[in-house]
N, C-alpha and C positions, 0 to 999 in steps of 0.2 A: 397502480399498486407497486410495492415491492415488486425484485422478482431474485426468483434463484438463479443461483451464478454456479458454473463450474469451476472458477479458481478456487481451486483447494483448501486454501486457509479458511475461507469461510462459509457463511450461509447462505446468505443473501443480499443482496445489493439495494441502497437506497438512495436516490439521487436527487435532494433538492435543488444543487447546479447544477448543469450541464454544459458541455466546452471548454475550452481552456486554450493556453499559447504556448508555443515551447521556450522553451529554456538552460535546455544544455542538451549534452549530445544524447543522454537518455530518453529524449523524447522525438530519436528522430524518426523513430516508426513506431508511432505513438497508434497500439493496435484502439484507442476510447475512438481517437477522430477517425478512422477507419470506417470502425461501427458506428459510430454519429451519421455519416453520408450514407451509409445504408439505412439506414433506421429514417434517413429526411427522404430517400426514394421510394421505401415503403410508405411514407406515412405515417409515420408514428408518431403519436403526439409525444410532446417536448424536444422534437427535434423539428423544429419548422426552421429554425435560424442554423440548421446546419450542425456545425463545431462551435459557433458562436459563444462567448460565455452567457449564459443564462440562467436567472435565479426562477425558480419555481416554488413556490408560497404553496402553492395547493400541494404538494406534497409532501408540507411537513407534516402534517399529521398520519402520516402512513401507518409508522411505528405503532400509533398510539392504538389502532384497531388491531393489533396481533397481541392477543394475550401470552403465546406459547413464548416461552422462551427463546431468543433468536440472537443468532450474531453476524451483527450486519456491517457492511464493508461502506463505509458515506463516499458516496463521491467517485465511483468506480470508474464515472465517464466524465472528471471534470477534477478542481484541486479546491478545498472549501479554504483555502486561504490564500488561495490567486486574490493581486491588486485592486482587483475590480468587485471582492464580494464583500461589500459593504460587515464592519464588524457587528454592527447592528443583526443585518441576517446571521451572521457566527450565535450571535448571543440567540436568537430564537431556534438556532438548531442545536445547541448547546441545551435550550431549555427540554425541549421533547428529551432529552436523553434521560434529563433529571425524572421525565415524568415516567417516564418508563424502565426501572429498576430492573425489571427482569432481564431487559437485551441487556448486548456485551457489542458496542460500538468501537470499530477500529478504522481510525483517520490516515491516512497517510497521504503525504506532502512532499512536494520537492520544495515548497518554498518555506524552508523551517523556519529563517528569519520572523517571516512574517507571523507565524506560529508561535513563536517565542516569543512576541512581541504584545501576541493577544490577548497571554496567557502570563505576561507581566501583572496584570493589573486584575486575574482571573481564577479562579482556582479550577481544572479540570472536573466533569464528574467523576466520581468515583467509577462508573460506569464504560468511561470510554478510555481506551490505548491508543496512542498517541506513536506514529509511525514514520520515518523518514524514507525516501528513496536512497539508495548509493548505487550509483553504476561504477563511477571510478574516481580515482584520488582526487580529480581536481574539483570537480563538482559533488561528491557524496560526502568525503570525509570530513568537512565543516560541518555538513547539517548534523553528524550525529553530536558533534558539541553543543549544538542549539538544542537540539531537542532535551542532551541531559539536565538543562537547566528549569525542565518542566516538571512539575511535580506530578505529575501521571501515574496513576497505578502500575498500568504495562508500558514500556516504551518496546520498539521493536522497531527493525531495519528492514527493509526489503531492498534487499542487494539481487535487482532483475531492472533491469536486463545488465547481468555482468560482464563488462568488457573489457577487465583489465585485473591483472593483481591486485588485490588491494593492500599490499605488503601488510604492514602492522597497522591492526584497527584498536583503539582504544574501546573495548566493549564492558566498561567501568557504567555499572547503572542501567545498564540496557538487560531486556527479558527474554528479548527473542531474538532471532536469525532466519530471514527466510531469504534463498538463493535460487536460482532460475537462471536462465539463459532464454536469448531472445526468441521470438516464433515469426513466422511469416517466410514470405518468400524473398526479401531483403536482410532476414536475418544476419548479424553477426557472430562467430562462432566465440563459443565458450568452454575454458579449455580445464579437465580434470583439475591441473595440479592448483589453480584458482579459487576450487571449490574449497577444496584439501586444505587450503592456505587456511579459510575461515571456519570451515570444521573445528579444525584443530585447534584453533582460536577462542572456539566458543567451549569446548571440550575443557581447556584449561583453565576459567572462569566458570564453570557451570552456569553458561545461556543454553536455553536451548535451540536448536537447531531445525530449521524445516527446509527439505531438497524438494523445488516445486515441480521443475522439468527440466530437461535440456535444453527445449524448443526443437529449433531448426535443426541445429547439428547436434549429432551423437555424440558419448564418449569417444567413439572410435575416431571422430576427425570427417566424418560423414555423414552429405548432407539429403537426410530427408523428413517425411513431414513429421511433426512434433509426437503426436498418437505416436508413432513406428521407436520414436528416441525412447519414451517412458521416461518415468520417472527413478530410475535405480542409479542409486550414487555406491560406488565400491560392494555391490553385490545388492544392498539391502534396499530400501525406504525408509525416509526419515521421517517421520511425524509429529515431531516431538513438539510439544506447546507449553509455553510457560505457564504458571501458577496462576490463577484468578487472583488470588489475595496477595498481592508485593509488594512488598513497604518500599515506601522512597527513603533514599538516601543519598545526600551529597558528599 
């Protein structure tokens, strides 16, 4: 089945692949393959191959058994536009989305290229938003030009794990903003005035805004477990979430 997740953006998690390869420095404590190797020690089915890419067919109709309204995260433990997942599979989990109106499906990709590519010849559902990774300048700030090229209801960034300024973001087209700092016991620190940069960025374009965690290290420059950081960016929390209904525009 499905399941619930505690990343904060959403509801819950649904995983026709699972696995994946890295690809640039934001995947180097990559917490899905972490959980993949535990989940292959327990036992758990769909993780027999480890971190392996794997496509699992018996799970696309998951969705289709939850009547309630849901909004589900695809792919939480895996990338659905990694090289290896056949577009054919894209196009049958693309389909469940159409059959299921009521979820709110949000994809997120480091490999926008490829996204953009699928979605050349494609039109999105109305149903699902459509997501990029940014960690830092050299590898995030290209995908979000990929991804503006997609006619997407939502498009939206997840700038986590942030490890660098991202001096000036073009956030032309884009709905959302969700920012984090890394977790784990390798964490990298992430540093206030960072956050601040894209706040403020998104404040002067009206995106909205979602501060997910600190992770590892605190505001203060201090490092302990994520729970203890919270989530408070400049006193408050940020929850903000873009519009259901977004018209595209180029």
């Amino acid at each position: 089945m499905s399941n619930k997740t505690p990343i904060e953006w959403t509801e819950q998690t649904w995983n026709p692949t699972t696995g994946c390869t890295k690809i640039s420095t934001g995947c180097k404590h990559c917490y899905a393959e972490k959980m993949a190797l535990r989940l292959h020690c327990m036992g758990a089915t769909g993780y027999e191959n480890k971190f392996e890419l794997t496509l699992h067919a018996y799970r696309l109709d998951q969705p289709l058994r939850r009547k309630k309204p849901t909004v589900y995260f695809v792919n939480s433990m895996s990338d659905l536009f990694h090289e290896h997942v056949p577009f054919a599979f894209i196009d049958q989990v693309m389909a469940v989305m159409k059959q299921t109106p009521q979820h709110t499906y949000q994809i997120l990709t480091k490999r926008a290229a490829r996204m953009r590519k699928y979605f050349s010849k494609r039109i999105p559902p109305g149903n699902a938003w459509l997501g990029v990774s940014v960690e830092n300048k050299k590898h995030g700030l290209s995908r979000i030009d990929q991804l503006r090229d997609i006619p997407a209801s939502i498009r939206f960034l997840s700038v986590e794990p942030l490890l660098e300024d991202l001096g000036k973001v073009n956030l032309d087209n884009i709905h959302w903003v969700i920012v984090g700092g890394e977790s784990g016991p390798k964490a990298r620190p992430m540093q206030p005035e960072w956050v601040a940069n894209i706040k403020r960025q998104c404040e002067l374009v009206h995106v909205s805004f979602f501060f997910k965690q600190w992770g590892g290290w605190g505001a203060d420059g201090v490092r302990r477990h994520k729970a203890l950081n919270g989530r408070l960016f400049e006193g408050r929390t940020w929850d903000d979430r873009p519009l259901i209904e977004a018209p595209y525009v180029i």
